[in-house]
C-alpha positions in Angstrom: 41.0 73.5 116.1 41.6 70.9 118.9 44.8 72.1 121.4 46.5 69.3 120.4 46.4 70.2 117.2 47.7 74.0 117.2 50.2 72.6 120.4 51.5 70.8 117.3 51.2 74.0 115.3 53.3 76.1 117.8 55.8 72.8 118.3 56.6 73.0 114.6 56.5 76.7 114.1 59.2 76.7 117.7 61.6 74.1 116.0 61.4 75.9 112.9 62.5 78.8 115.3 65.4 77.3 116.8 67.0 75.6 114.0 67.2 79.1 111.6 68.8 80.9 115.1 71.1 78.2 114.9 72.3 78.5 111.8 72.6 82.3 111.8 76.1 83.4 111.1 77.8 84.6 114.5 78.2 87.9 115.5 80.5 90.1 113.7 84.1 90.8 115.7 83.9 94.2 116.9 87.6 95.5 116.0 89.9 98.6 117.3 92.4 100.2 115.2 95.5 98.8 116.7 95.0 95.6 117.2 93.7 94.9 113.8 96.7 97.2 112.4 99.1 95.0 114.4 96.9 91.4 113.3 97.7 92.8 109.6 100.7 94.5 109.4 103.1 92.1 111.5 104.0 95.4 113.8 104.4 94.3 117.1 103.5 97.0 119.5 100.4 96.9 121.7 98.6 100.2 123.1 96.7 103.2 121.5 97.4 104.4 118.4 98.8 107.6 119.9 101.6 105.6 121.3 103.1 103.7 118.2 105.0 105.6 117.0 106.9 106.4 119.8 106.7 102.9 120.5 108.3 102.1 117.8 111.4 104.1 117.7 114.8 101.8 118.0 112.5 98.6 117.5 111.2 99.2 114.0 112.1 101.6 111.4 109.8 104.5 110.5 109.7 107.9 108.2 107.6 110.0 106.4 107.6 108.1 102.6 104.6 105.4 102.5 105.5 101.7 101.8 103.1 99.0 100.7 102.7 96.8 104.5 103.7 100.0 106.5 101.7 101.1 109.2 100.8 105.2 108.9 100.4 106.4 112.3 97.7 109.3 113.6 98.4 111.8 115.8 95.8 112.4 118.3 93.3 115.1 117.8 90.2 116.9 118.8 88.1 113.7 116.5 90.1 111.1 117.9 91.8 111.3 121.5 94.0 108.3 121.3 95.1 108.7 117.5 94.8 106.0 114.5 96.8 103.5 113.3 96.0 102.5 109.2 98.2 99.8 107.1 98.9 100.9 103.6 97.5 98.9 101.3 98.5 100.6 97.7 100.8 103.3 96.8 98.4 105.5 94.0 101.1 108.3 93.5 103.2 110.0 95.6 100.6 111.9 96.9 97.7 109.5 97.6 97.8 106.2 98.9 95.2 103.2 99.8 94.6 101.7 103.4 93.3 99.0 105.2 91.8 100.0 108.6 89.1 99.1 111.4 86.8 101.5 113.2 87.2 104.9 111.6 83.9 105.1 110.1 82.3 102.4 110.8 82.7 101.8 114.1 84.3 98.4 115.0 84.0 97.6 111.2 87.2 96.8 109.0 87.2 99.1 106.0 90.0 97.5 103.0 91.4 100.0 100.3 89.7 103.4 101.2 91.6 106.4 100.1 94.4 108.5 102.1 95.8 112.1 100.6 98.5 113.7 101.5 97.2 117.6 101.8 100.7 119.0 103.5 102.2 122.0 102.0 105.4 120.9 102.4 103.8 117.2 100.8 105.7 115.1 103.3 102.5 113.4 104.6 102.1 115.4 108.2 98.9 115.8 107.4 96.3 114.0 105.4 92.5 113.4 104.8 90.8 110.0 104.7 87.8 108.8 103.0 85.0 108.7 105.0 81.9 106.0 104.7 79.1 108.0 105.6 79.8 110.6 102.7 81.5 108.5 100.2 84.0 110.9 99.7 87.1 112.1 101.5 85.8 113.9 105.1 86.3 117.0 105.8 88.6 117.2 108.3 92.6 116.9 107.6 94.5 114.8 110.6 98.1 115.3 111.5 100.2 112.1 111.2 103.9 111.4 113.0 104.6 109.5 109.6 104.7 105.6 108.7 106.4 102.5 111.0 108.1 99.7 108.7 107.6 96.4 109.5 111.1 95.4 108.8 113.4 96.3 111.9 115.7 99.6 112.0 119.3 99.1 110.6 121.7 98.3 113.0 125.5 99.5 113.1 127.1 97.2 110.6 131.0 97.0 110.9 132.7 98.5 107.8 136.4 96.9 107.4 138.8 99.1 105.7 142.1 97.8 104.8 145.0 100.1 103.7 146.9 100.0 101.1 150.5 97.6 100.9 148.7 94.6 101.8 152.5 93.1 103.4 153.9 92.6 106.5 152.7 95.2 108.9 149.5 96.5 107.2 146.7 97.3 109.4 142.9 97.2 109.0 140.7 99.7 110.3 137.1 98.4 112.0 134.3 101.6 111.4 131.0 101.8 112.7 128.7 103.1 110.3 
């Protein structure tokens, strides 16, 4: 072969090169738990996971009964320092429910409807167990949770009017807080 010939070659074969590395999707986002809880959920609160929840108090409502769009919040533990934040995704029974969450076992990666029991004694969701890639299954290990933050606010003091009885002249009303 004659150089010019295989410079064509190696011409060819390096535009080839750069036009498939060009059209090779782009990197993957790498994503936390709380800021692709927040992205989903509509929850407004920014920080770790471990601080949600107290975050949340007096801003949005919270408890312990899952809700479709509700974010369940982790406590932290000896597996994860700064805790975990999880949107439900599906109610299964009062017992077991579906989320939608990013780097739990997969790290960075977004994992949609994976399963979450409730394993409490009491079965008020302090503590539950998660499914876990690598296995397939549920893992092993049962985390403690502070419960689940609504995305709709807390109630406020609504003003209950209660007017007596006579209606006439010189009846009064009486203003309540509830």
């Amino acid at each position: 072969m004659t150089i010019r010939v295989t410079r064509a070659i190696f011409g060819s074969i390096m535009a080839l090169g750069m036009m498939f590395a060009s059209m090779a999707p782009a990197a993957a986002q790498y994503w936390q738990c709380a800021p692709y809880a927040r992205e989903i959920s509509g929850i407004q609160i920014r920080g770790n996971a471990n601080t949600w929840w107290g975050q949340a108090d007096g801003h949005y409502a919270r408890g312990t009964t899952p809700k479709i769009g509700a974010v369940m919040a982790f406590k932290a533990h000896a597996k994860m320092r700064v805790g975990h934040v999880a949107m439900v995704s599906q109610i299964v029974s009062d017992r077991e429910v579906l989320l939608t969450h990013a780097n739990w076992s997969r790290g960075g990666q977004i994992e949609r409807d994976v399963r979450a029991i409730d394993v409490s004694a009491a079965g008020d969701w302090s503590q539950v167990k998660v499914w876990y890639g690598p296995i397939g299954d549920l893992g092993m290990t049962s985390y403690p949770l502070y419960g689940f933050i609504y995305a709709d606010q807390p109630e406020q003091e609504k003003p209950l009017l209660i007017a007596s009885a006579g209606g006439g002249a010189g009846s009064h009303a009486t203003l309540l807080r509830k």
